[in-house]
VOGU-3710 file (C-alpha; in Angstrom, 3 decimals, decimal comma):
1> xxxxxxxxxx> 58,335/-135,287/146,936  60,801/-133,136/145,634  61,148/-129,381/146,725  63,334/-126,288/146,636  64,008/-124,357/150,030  63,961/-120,944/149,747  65,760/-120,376/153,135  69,411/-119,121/152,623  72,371/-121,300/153,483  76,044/-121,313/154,215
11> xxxxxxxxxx> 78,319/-124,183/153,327  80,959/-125,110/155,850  83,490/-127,791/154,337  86,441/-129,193/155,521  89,211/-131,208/154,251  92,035/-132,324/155,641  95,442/-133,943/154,145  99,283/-134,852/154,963  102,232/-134,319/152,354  99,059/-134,198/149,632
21> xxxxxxxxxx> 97,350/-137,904/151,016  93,733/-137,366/151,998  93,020/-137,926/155,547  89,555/-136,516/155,971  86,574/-134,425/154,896  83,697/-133,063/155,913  80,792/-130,892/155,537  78,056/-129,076/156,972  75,230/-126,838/155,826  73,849/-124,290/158,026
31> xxxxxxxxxx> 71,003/-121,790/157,777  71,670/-118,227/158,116  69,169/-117,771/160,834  71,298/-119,689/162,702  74,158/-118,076/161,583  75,918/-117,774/165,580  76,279/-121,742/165,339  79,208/-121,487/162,926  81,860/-121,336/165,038  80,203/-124,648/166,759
41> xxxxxxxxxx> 80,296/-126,422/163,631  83,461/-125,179/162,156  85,129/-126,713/165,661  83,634/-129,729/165,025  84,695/-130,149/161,891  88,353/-129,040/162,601  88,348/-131,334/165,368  87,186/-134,629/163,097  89,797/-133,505/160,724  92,723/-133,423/163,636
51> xxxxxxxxxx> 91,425/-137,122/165,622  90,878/-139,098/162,695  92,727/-142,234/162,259  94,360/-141,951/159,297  96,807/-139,232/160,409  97,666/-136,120/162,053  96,948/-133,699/158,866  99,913/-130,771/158,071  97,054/-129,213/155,821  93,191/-128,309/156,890
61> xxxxxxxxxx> 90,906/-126,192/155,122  87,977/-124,872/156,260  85,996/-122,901/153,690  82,695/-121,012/154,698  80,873/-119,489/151,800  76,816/-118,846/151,377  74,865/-120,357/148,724  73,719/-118,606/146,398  71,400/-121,091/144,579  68,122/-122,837/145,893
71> xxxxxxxxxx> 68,471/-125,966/147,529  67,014/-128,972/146,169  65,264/-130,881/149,115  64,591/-134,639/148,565  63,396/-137,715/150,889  66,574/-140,234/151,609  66,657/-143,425/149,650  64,996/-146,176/151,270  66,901/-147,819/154,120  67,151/-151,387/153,636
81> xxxxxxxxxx> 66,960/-153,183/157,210  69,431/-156,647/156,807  67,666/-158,565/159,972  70,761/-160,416/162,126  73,247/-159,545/158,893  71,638/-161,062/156,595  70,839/-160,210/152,710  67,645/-161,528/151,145  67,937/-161,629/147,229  65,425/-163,907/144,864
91> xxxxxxxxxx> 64,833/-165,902/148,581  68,437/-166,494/149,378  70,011/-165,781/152,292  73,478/-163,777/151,956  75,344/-164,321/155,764  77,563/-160,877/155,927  79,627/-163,102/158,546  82,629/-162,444/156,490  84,657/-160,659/153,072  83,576/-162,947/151,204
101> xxxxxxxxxx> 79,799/-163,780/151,899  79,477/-159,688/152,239  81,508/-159,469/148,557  78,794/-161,984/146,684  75,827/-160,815/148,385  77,368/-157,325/147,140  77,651/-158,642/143,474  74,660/-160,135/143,515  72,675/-156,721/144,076  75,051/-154,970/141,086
111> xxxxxxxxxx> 74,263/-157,899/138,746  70,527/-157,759/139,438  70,202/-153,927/138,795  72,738/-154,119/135,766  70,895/-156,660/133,994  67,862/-154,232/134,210  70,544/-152,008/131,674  70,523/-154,876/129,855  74,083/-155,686/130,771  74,983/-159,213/130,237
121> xxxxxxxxxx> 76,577/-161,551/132,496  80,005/-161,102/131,358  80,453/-157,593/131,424  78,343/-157,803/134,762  81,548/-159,764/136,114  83,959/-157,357/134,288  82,270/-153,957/136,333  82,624/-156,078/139,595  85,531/-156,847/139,202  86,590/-153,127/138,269
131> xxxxxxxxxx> 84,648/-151,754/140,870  85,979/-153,808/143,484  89,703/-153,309/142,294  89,247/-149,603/142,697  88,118/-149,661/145,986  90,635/-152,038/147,710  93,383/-150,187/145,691  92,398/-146,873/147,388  94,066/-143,883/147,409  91,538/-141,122/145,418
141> xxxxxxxxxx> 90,776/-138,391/147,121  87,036/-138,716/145,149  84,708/-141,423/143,143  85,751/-143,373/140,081  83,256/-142,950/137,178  82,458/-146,097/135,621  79,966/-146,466/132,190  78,271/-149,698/131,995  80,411/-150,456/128,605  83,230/-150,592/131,267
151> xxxxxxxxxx> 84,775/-147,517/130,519  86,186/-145,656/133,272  84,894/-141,859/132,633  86,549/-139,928/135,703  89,874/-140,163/133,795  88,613/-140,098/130,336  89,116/-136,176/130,137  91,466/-135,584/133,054  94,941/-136,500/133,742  94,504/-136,943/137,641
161> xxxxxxxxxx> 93,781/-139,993/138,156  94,165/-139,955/141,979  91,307/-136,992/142,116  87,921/-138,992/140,997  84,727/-136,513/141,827  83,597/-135,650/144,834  80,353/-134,983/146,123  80,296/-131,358/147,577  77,037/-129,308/148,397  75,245/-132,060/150,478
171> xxxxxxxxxx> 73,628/-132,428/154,211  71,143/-134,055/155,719  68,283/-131,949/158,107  68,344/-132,108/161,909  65,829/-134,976/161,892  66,698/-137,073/159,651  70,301/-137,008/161,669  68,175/-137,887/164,708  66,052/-140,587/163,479  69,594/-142,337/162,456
181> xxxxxxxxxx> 70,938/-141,498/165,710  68,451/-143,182/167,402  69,106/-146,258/165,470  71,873/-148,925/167,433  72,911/-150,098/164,267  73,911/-146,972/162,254  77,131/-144,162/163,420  77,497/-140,629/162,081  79,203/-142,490/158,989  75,387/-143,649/158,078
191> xxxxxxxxxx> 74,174/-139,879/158,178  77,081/-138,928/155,579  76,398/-142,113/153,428  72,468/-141,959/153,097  73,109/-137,904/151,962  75,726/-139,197/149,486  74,074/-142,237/148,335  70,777/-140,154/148,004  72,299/-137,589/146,142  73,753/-139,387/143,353
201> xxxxxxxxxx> 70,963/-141,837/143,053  68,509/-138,507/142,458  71,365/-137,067/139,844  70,803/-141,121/138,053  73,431/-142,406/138,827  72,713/-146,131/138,565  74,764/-147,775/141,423  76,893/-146,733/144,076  79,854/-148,856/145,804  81,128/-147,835/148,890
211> xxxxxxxxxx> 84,047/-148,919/151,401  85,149/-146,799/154,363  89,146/-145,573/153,867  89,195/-145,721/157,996  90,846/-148,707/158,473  88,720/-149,843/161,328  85,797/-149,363/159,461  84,844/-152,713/157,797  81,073/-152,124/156,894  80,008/-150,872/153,408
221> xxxxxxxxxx> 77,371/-149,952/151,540  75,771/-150,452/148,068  72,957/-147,777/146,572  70,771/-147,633/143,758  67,228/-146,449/143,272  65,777/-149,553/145,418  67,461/-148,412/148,439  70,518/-148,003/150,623  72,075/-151,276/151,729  74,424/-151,455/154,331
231> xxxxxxxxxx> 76,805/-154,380/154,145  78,998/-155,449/157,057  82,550/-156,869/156,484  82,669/-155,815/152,794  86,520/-155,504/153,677  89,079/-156,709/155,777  90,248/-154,723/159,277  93,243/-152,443/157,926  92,678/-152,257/154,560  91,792/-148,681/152,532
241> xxxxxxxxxx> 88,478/-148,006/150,780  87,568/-146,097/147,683  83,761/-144,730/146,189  82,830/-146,346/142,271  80,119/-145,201/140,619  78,040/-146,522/137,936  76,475/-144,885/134,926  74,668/-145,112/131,932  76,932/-144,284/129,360  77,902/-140,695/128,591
251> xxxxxxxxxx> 79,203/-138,319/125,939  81,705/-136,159/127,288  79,060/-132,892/127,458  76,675/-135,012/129,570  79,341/-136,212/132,243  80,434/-132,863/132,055  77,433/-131,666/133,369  76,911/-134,870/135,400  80,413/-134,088/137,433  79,062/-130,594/138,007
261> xxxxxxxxxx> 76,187/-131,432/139,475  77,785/-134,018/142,081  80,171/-131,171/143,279  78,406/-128,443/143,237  74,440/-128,102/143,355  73,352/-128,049/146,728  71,001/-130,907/148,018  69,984/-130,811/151,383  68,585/-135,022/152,396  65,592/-135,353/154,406
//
């Protein structure tokens, strides 16, 4: 069931960067009855931004502003469960033991939902491949945009091709947090990626591909409307990460509005 809260909100987001590289980000949305907690959050952020491994930042921002739109409340995507690592597609078993089991049980679940876009095998292959080159290349501070013609919209009408779109305006409620929490096999990473995943899959986007740009972090995640699937070892220890995601294809007016919605209306995951 979808919903709008009518409780009023502040934003707290934080990013965090050296000589113009992205190191971190972060964000938080509080409500104003609870307004004395800011300065708790707005530490916490600050300090994720100054112990996170890809740097000591020379840059943080911390902006604080209240909403001033309704919030639109949804339920997360479902949580796919992967018993002992392992993917289940069509009755075959996907080991996530390594890059490259975790990379073609990965492709497997694009292909399938493509092909419901009536995408054929080829081009399947050839958004794959893109996706996967974007991700292991690394580097943008946001998500590529990619139409399933293979076109790659985020740079169609802008010259920055390191800035891809990010997804602003998000957080999950206190108990969703905790019912992840309580899980052994999720982190705090998990909380950001269900409210991400679950916020583009709402806006229709029709995939999501996700690595971590922590280079510790090795698990990653694919989502579409069937769920949230975490994949372990979808890269190696040490290497970056990026965000692709996929789309039906767009005229410039509705990616436009498509890009605005990502970044700025407010979604709060529950």
């Amino acid at each position: 069931m979808k919903e709008e809260d009518e409780q009023e909100y502040y934003s707290l987001k934080m990013r965090a960067s050296n000589e113009k590289k992205h190191i971190s980000g972060a964000e938080r949305l509080l409500k104003v009855e609870k307004v004395e907690n800011i300065e708790e959050v707005a530490s916490e952020l600050v300090s994720r931004a100054l112990n996170h491994e890809n740097g000591i930042p020379d840059f943080i921002s911390l902006k604080v502003e209240k909403i001033n739109q309704k919030i639109k409340k949804i339920p997360h995507i479902p949580i796919v469960y992967n018993k002992d690592n392992i993917g289940i597609i069509c009755e075959k078993n996907y080991e996530m033991s390594n890059k490259t089991n975790s990379r073609n049980y990965c492709r497997e679940l694009l292909k399938n939902k493509f092909k419901e876009f009536g995408v054929n095998d080829v081009l399947c292959e050839f958004l794959i491949k893109l996706g996967f080159e974007i991700i292991d290349e690394g580097g943008m501070r946001g998500a590529a945009i990619i139409s399933l013609d293979g076109s790659r919209l985020d740079i169609a009408f802008n010259d920055d091709v390191d800035k891809g779109v990010r997804v602003k305006n998000i957080d999950t409620d206190d108990n969703l947090k905790e019912k992840i929490r309580k899980n052994d096999l999720y982190t705090e990473r998990t909380i950001d990626a269900i409210a991400i995943a679950s916020k583009v899959i709402d806006l229709g986007i029709v995939a999501e591909l996700c690595t971590s740009d922590n280079p510790s972090y090795t698990t990653g995640y694919v989502a579409t409307e069937d769920g949230y699937f975490r994949i372990k070892n979808l890269k190696e220890l040490g290497e970056t990460g990026g965000r692709v995601f996929y789309v039906t294809n767009l005229n410039e007016q509705s990616l436009k509005e498509l890009i605005d919605n990502l970044e700025n209306k407010p979604y709060l995951i529950y």
